[in-house]
N, C-alpha and C positions, 0 to 999 in steps of 0.2 A: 207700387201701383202699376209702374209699366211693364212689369213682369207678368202680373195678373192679366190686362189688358190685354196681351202679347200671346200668351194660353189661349185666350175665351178667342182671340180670333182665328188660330191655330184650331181650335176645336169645331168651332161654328163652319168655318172651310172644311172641316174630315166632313163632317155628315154628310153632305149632299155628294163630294168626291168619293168616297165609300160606295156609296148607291150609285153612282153614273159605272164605277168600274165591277161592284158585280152585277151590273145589271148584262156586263159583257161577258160574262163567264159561261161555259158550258153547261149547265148542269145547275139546279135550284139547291143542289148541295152549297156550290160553292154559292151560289148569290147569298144564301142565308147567312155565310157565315161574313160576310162582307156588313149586310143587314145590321147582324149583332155587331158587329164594330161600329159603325153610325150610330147604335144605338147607345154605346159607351160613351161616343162623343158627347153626344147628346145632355147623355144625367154629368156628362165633366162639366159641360157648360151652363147647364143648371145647377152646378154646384156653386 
């Protein structure tokens, strides 16, 4: 159980850190792909 626990708040902290750091990036190439990474977070922590 604390394994699990320890994931989901590891995951739930990527999303929004994802997005604060490409939102610093040059280029909406690179934001996107910051994007789809929050976005993985995201369906892990919905998992």
């Amino acid at each position: 159980m604390f394994n699990l626990t320890n994931q989901m708040n590891k995951s739930a902290v990527s999303i929004p850190s994802n997005i604060a750091e490409g939102s610093a990036k040059s280029s909406d190439k690179h934001f996107k792909v910051f994007l789809e990474t929050s976005l993985g977070s995201a369906f892990e922590w919905g998992t």
